[in-house]
C-alpha positions in Angstrom: 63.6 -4.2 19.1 65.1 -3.3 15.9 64.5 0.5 14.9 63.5 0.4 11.0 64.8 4.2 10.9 68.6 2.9 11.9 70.1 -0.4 10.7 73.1 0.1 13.5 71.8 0.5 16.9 74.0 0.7 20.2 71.4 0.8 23.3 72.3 3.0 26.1 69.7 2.6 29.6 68.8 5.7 31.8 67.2 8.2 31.1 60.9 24.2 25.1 64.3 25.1 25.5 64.6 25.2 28.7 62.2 23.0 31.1 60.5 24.4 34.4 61.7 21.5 37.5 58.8 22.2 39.2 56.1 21.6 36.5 58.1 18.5 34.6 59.4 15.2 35.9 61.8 12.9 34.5 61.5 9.4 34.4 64.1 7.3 33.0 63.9 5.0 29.6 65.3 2.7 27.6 66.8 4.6 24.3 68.0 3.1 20.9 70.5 5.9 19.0 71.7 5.5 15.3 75.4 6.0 16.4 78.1 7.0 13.8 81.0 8.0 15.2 80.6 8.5 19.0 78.1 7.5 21.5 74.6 9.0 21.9 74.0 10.5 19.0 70.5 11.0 17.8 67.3 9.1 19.9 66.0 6.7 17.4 63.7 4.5 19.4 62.7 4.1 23.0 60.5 2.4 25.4 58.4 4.1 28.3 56.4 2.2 30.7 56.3 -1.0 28.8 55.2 0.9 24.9 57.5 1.3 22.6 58.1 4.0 20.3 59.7 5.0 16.8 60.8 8.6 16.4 59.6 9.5 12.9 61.5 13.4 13.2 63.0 15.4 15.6 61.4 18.6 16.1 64.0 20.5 18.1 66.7 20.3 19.5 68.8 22.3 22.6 71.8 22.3 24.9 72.3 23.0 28.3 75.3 23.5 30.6 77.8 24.1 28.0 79.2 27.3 28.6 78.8 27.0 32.5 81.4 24.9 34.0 79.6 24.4 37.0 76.6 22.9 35.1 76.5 18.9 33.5 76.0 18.8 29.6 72.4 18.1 28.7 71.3 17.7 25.4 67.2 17.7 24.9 65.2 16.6 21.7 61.7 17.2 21.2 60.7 14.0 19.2 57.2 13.2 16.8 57.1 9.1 17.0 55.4 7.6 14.4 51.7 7.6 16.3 52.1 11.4 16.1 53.0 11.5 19.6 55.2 14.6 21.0 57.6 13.7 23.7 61.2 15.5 24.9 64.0 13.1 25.7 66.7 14.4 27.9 70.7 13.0 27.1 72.5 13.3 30.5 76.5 13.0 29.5 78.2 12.2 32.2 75.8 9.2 33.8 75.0 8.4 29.8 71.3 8.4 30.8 68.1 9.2 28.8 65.0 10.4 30.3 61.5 11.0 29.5 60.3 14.9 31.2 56.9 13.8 31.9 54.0 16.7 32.7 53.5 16.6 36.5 49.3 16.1 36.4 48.0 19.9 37.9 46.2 19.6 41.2 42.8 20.5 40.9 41.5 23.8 42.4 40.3 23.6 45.8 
């Protein structure tokens, strides 16, 4: 798939400011970055359960783990495709793996 945002494309496969573990999941996609200089730079394009989407504009953007050694770099982007859809990616470093942080469904009330 060739992203009409970024003529240069290197895939990599994996995978609010901060994100609640108990109420999000991650699931792991299939990312297309415009890459200038270094690996995994900005999402352009990715796939999740067999759709694919262009990002039309990132929203935000945030970091995590950077000034705690004890913590892997994350980098998150809250992304707008081109539908209008609202998603946030997750960039994990050290695996080089993207992921999707799904909303786990709420149980209903008993």
């Amino acid at each position: 798939m060739l992203c009409p945002r970024c003529p240069t494309l290197v895939m990599s496969v994996s995978g609010g400011n901060s994100v609640d573990p108990l109420t999000m999941k991650l699931e792991r996609i299939l990312v297309k970055t415009c890459d200038h200089f270094k690996g995994a730079q900005e999402p352009a394009c990715f796939s999740w359960r067999g759709d694919q989407y262009t990002i039309a504009e990132i929203l935000d953007r945030w970091y995590e783990g950077y000034m705690d050694a004890t913590r892997m770099p994350l980098r998150y982007y809250k992304v707008k495709t081109v539908e209008g859809d609202i998603f946030v990616l997750r960039y994990h470093e050290l695996f080089d793996a993207w992921c999707l942080l799904v909303p786990v469904e709420e149980k209903p009330e008993a």
